[in-house]
C-alpha positions as CSV (number, residue, x, y, z in Angstrom):
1,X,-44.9,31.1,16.0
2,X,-43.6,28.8,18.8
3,X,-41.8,26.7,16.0
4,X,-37.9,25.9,15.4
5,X,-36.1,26.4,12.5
6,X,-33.0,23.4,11.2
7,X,-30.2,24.8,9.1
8,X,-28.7,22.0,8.0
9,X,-26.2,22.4,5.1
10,X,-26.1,18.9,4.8
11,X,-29.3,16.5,4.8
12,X,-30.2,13.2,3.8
13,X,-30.5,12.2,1.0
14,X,-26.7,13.1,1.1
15,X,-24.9,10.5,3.1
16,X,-22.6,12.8,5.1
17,X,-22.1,11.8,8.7
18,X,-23.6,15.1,9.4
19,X,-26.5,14.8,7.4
20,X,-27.0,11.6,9.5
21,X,-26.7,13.4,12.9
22,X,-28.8,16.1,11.7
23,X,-31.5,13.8,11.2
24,X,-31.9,11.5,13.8
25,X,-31.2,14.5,16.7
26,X,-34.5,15.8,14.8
27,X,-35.8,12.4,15.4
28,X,-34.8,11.3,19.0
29,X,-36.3,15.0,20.0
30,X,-39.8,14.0,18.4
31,X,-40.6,17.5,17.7
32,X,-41.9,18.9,14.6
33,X,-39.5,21.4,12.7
34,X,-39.1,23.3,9.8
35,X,-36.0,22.5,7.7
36,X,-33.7,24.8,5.7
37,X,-31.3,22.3,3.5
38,X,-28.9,22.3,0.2
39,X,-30.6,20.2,-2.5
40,X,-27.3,18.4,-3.2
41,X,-29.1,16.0,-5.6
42,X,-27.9,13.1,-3.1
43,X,-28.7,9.6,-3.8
44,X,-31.3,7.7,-2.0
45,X,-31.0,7.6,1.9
46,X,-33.9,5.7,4.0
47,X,-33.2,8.0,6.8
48,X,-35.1,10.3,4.6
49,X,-38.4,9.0,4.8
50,X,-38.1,8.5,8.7
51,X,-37.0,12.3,9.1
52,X,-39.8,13.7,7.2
53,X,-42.8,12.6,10.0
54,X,-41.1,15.6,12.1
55,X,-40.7,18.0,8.7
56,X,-43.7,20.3,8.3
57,X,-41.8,23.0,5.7
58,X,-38.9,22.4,3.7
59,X,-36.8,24.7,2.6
60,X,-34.4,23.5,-0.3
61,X,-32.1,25.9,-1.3
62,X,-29.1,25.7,-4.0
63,X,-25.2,26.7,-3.5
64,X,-24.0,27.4,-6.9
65,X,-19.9,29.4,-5.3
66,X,-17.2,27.2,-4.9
67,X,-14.4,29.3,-2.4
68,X,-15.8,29.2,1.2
69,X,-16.2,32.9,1.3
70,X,-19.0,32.8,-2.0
71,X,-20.2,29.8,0.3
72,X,-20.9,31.7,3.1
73,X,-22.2,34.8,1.4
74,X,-24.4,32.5,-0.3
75,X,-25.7,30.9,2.2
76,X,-26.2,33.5,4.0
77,X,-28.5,35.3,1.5
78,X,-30.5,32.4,1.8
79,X,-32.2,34.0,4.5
80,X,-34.2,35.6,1.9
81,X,-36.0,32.2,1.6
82,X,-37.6,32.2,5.2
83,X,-40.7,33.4,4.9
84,X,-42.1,32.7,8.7
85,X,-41.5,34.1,12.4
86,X,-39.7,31.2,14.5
87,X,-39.1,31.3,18.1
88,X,-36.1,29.2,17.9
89,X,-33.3,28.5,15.4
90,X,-31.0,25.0,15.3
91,X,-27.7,25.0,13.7
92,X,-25.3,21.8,14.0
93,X,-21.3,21.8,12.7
94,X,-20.5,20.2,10.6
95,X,-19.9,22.4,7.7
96,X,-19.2,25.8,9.8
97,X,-21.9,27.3,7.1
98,X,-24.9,26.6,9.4
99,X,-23.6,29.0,12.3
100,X,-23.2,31.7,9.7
101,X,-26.4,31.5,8.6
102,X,-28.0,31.2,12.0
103,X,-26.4,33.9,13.3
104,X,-27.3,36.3,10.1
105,X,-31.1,35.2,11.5
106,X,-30.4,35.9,15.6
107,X,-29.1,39.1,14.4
108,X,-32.3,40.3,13.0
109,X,-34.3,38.5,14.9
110,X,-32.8,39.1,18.3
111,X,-35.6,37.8,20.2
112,X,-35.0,34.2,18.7
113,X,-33.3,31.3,20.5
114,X,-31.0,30.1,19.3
115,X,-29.5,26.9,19.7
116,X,-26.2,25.8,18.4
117,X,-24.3,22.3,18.2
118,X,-20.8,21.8,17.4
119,X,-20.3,18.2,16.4
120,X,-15.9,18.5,16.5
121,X,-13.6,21.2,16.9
122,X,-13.5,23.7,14.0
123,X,-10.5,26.2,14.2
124,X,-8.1,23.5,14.9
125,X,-7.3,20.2,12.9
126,X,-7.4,16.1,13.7
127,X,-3.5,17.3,14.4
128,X,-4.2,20.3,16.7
129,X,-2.8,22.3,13.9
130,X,-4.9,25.4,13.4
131,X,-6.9,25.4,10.8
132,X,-5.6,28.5,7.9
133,X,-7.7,30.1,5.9
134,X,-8.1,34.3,6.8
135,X,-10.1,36.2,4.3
136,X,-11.7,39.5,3.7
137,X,-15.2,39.9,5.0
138,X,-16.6,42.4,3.3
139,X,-16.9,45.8,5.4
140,X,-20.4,45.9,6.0
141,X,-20.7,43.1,7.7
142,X,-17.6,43.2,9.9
143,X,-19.3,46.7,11.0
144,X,-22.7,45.2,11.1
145,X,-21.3,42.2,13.8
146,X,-19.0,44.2,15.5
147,X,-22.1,46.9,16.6
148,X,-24.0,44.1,17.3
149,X,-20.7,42.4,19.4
150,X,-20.4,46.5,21.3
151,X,-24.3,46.3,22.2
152,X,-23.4,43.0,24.3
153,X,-22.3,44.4,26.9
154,X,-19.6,41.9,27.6
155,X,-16.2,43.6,27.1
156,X,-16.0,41.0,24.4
157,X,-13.4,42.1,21.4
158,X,-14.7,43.2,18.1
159,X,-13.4,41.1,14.8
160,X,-11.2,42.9,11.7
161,X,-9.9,41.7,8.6
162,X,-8.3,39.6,7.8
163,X,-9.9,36.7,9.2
164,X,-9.5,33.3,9.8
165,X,-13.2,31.9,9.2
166,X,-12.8,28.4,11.3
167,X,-12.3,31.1,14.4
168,X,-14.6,33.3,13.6
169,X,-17.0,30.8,13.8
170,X,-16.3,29.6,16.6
171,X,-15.9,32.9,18.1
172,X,-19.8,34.3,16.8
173,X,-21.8,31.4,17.9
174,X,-20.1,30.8,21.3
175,X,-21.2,34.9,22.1
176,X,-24.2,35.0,20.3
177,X,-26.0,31.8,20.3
178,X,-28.7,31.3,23.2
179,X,-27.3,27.1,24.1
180,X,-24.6,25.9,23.1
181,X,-24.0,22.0,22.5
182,X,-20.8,19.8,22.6
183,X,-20.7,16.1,22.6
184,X,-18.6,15.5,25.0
185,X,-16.1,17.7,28.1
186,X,-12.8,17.1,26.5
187,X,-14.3,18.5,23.2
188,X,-15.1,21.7,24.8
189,X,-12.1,22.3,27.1
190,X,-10.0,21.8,23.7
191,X,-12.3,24.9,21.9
192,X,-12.5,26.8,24.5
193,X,-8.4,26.5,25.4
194,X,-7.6,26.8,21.1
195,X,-9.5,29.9,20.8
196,X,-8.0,33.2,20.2
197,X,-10.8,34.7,22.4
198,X,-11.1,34.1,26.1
199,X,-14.9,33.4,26.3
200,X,-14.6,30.5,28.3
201,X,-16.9,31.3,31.0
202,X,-19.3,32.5,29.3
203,X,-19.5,29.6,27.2
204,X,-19.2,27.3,29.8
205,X,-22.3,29.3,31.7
206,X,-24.5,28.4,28.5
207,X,-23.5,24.9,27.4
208,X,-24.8,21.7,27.6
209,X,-22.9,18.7,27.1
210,X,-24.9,16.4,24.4
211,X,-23.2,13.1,23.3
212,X,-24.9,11.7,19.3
213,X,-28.4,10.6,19.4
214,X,-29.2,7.0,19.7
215,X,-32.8,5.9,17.8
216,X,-34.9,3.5,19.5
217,X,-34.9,-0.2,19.0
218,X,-37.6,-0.1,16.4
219,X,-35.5,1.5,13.8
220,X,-32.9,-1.0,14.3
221,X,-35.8,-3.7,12.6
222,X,-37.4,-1.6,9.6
223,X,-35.0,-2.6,7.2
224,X,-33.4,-5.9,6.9
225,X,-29.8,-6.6,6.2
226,X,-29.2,-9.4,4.1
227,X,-25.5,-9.7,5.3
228,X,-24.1,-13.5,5.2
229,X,-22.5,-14.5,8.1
230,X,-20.8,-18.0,9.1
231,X,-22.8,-19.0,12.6
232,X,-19.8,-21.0,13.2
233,X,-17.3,-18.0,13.5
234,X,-17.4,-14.9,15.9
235,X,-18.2,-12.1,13.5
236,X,-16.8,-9.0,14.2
237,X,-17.8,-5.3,12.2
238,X,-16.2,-2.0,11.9
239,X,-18.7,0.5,9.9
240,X,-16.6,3.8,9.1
241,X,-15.1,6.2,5.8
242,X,-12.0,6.3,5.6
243,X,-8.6,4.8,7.1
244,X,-6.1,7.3,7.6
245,X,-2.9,7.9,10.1
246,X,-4.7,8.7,13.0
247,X,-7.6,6.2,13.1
248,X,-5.9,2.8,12.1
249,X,-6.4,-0.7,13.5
250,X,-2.6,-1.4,13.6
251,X,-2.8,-3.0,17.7
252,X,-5.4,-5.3,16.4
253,X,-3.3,-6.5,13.3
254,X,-0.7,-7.2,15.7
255,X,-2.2,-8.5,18.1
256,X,-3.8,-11.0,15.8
257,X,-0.8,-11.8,13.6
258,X,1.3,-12.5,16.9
259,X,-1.4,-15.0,18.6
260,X,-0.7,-18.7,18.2
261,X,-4.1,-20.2,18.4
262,X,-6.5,-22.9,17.1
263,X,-9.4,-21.5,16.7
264,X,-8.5,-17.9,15.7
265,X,-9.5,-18.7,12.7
266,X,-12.3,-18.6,14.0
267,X,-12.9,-14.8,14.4
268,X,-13.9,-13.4,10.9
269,X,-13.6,-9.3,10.3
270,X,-16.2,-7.0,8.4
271,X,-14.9,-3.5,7.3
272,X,-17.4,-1.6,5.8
273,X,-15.2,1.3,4.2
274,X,-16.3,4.0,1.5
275,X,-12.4,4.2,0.5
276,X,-10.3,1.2,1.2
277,X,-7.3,1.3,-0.7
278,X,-5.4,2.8,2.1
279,X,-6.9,-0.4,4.2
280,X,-5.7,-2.8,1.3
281,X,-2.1,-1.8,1.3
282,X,-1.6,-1.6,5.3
283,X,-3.3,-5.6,5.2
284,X,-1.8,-7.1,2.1
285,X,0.7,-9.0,4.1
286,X,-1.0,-9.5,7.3
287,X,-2.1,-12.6,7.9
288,X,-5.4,-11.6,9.5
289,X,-5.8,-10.5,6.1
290,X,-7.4,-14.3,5.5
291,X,-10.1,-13.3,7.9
292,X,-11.2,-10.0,6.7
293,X,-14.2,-9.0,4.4
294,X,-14.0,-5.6,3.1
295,X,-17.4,-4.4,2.1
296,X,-18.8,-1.1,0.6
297,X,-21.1,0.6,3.3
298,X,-24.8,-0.2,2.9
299,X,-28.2,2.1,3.7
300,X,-28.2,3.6,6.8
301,X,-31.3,0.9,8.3
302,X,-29.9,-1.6,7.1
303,X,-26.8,-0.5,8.9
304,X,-28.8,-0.3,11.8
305,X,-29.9,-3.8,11.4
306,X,-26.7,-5.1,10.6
307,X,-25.7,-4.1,14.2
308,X,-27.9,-6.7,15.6
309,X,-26.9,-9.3,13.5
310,X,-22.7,-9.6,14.2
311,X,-21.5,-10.7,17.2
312,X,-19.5,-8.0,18.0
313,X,-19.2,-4.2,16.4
314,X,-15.6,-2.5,16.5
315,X,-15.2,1.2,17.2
316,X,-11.6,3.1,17.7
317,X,-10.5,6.4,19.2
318,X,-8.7,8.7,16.9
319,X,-5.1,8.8,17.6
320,X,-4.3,12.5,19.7
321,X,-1.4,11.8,22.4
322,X,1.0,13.6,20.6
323,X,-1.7,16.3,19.3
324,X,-3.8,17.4,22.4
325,X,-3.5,17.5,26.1
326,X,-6.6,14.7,26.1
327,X,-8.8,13.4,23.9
328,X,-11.6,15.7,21.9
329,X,-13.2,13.3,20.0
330,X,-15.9,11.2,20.1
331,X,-16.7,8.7,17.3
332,X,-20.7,9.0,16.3
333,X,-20.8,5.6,15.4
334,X,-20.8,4.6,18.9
335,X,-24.5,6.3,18.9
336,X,-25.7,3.6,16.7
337,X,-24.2,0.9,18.1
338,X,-24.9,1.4,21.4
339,X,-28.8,1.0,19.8
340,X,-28.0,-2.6,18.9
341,X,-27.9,-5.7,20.9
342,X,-24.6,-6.7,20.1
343,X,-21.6,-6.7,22.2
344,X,-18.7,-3.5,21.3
345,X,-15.1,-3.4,21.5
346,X,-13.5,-0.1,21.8
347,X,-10.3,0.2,20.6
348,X,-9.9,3.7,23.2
349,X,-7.0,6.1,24.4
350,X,-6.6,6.8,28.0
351,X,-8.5,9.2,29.0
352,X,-10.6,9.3,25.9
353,X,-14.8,9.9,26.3
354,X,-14.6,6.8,24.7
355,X,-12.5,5.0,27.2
356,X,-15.1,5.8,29.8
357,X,-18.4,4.5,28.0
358,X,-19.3,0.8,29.1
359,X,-18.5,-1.5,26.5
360,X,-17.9,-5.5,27.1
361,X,-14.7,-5.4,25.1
362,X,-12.0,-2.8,25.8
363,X,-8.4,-2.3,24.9
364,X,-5.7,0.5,24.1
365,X,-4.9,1.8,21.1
366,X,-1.0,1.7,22.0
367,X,-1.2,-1.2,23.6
368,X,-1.6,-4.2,21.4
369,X,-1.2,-6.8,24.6
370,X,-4.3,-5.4,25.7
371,X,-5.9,-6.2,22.4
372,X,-4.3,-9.6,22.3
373,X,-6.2,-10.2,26.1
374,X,-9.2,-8.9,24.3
375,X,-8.7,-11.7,21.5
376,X,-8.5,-14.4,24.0
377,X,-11.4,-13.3,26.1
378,X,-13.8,-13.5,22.2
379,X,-12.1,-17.2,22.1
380,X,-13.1,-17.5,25.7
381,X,-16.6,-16.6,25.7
382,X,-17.3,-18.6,22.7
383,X,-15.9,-21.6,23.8
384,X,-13.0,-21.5,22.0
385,X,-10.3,-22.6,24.2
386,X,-6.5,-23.4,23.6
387,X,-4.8,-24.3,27.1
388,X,-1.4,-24.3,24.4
389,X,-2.2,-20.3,23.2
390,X,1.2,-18.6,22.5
391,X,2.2,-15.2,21.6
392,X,5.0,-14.7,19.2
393,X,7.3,-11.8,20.6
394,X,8.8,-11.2,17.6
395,X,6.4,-9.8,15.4
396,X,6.3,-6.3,16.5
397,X,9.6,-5.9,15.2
398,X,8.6,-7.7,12.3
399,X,5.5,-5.7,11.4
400,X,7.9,-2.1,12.3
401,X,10.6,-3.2,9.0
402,X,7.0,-4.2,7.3
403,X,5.5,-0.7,7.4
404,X,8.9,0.9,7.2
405,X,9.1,-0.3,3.8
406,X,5.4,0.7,2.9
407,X,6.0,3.9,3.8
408,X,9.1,4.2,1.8
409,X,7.9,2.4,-1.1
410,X,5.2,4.9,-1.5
411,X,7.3,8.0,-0.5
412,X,8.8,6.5,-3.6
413,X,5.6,6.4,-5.7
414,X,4.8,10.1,-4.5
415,X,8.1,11.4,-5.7
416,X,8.2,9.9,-9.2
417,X,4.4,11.3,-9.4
418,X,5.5,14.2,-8.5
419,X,8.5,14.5,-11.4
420,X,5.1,13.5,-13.7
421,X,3.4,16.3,-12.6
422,X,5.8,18.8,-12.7
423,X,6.8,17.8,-16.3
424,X,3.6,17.6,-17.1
425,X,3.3,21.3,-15.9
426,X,6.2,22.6,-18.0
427,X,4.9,20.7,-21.1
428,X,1.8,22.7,-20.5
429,X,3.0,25.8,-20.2
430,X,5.0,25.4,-23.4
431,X,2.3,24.8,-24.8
432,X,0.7,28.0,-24.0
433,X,3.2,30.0,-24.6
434,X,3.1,28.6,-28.1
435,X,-0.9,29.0,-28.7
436,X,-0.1,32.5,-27.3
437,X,2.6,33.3,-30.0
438,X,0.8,32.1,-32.9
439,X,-2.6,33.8,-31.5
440,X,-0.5,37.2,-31.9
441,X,1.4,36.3,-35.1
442,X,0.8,38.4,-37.9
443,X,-0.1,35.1,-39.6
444,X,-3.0,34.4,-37.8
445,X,-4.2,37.4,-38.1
446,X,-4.5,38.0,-41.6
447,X,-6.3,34.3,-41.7
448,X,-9.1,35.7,-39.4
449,X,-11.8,36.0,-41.9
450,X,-11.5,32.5,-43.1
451,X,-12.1,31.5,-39.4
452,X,-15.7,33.1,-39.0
453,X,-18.3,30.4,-39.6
């Protein structure tokens, strides 16, 4: 059957990022697929109904373990579920589950191409920390891969317990799979140069370099976003999860807080965040913090449309200087908004993919003068002048003692949380040790029969 096979852990309806990847690659390809999922009981997802033109068999299956090596087991006995002969076999990280489970079917179906994506490095962390978790395979299936690994050819070495899983997965799909996609160079060089094993030429001699799908124009248009914006202002969006150490906006806070300007009021900021309390502390005494509207993020169309409707969309590098020798990273929302008609400023690290992509607005993440020049050229192009424009030199200094005291505040929090919990712990197990004693008394005992209903 000249037909390709999706694993896809995740799938819309879930709102994963991957789910959302999954689906529009299956879209921008225009082919027609079959689909092996986890019925997650999502919530409602629009991207759904687009997907399923291309979806000819579905194959919803259920994950009942809860530690990742039950997962994977699980999973991989899902393979019981396919019923049909394919010719090729699709597998995208992220979770790592999907490689396992298309592997398991290029194993016994050798003749099967099989393609596989990896969306971000696995084995190591946002940090360049590798990633720990070994565990104990069981032993027929270290022996089954490891024949299969000897019948290569390839003076490749064979895998034994313990394991760590994040390498191993890396380590089986870039041997075994047929393709291998990464979004971007720098994300490969950094797999390839973390691994344990040194398969970089052969990985190099079957990979493609794939960046996130973009959808046409038309999706942009099917569902309309009923976002209010002020026509007087320059509106500006960010669309992303969460707000964390190493993906902050902390060059534009200063650079805004530090510009003396007339009209900067005038520039209005829309964060569309699924967790924002981090977000809420670090602003609380900025006073950009006027011009910001924090919203909860909205379907994925009428994300889509959104793009076309604010002046500019924001999109920032993750922080790596002091993690990785460059830049692995590639942020998928630049897919989307690349789709829109509206103008993006990248927020980049040298030498970052990132950094390289045209966008009308660019400035460095370290650097908040170049953000500040960014600022003025919005107030610029939108006729927003101020021949008198200052920059306050102090601030940076200011904003350091700011944060500084954040941090220490809730270091603060943390540890008296942390004298909760540990009381809270003893309590506990005081009183076990007391249900325990009275469950072996003598007492309780002799008052069994009076117990039984």
């Amino acid at each position: 059957m000249n037909k390709t096979l999706v694993i896809s852990y995740f799938f819309p309806p879930s709102n994963f990022t991957s789910a959302v990847v999954q689906a529009k690659r299956i879209i921008s390809n225009k082919e027609h697929v079959d689909l092996l999922y986890v019925d997650d009981g999502g919530s409602y997802n629009s991207l759904r109904e687009l997907v399923d033109e291309f979806i000819d068999l579905k194959i919803p299956i259920k994950i009942n373990a809860e530690n990742k090596l039950d997962i994977i087991k699980e999973f991989n006995n899902s393979i019981s579920h396919i019923k049909k002969d394919y010719s090729a076999v699709y597998s995208r990280s992220w979770p790592e589950y999907n490689h396992f489970l298309a592997l398991e079917y290029k194993l016994e179906n050798p003749n099967v191409l099989w393609r596989a994506e990896f969306s971000d490095p696995i084995f190591v962390n946002i940090d360049n920390s590798r990633r720990k978790n070994k565990l104990n395979f069981d032993d027929d299936y270290i022996n089954k891969v490891n024949s299969k690994i000897a019948k290569l050819n390839k003076d490749l070495p064979l895998i034994a317990n313990p394991v760590n899983t994040f390498a191993l997965v890396e380590y089986l799909t870039f041997i075994f799979a047929d393709e291998i996609i990464f979004t971007n160079y720098n994300q490969r060089e950094i797999m390839l140069k973390s691994s344990p094993w040194d398969v970089y030429d052969l990985v190099v001699s079957k990979s493609i370099i794939k960046a996130h799908p973009t959808l046409d124009n038309d999706y942009y248009n099917i569902k309309s976003s009923d976002i209010d914006l002020d026509d007087d202002c320059i509106n500006i969006a960010y669309f992303g999860n969460d707000y964390y150490s190493q993906r902050h906006f902390e060059s534009l806070f200063y650079a805004y807080d530090s510009l003396v300007h007339k009209y900067k009021n005038k520039i209005k900021f829309y964060f569309f965040l699924s967790n924002d309390k981090l977000f809420r502390l670090f602003i609380k005494d900025l006073e950009i913090t006027n011009n910001i509207i924090i919203k909860k993020p909205i379907d994925y169309l009428e994300f889509l449309n959104a793009c076309n409707k604010f002046d500019v969309l924001l999109v920032n590098d993750v922080i790596t200087n002091y993690s990785f020798e460059f830049n692995p990273y590639l942020p998928s929302k630049l897919a989307d908004y690349l789709g829109s008609s509206s103008d993006i400023w990248a927020i980049c690290e040298s030498g970052s993919i990132l950094c390289g992509v045209d966008c009308r607005y660019k400035s460095d993440i370290h650097d908040y003068d170049s953000s500040r020049e960014v600022l003025l050229k919005l107030l610029n192009d939108y006729n927003l002048s101020d021949e008198n424009f200052e920059f306050n030199s102090g601030y940076v200094d200011y904003r350091l003692t700011i944060l500084n005291e954040l941090v220490e505040e809730e270091y603060n929090k943390n540890v008296k949380l942390n004298k909760q919990i540990k009381s809270l712990k003893g309590q506990l197990k005081h009183v076990r040790n007391k249900n325990n004693e009275m469950l072996s008394s003598k007492s309780w005992k002799l008052t069994k029969i009076f117990r039984k209903k």
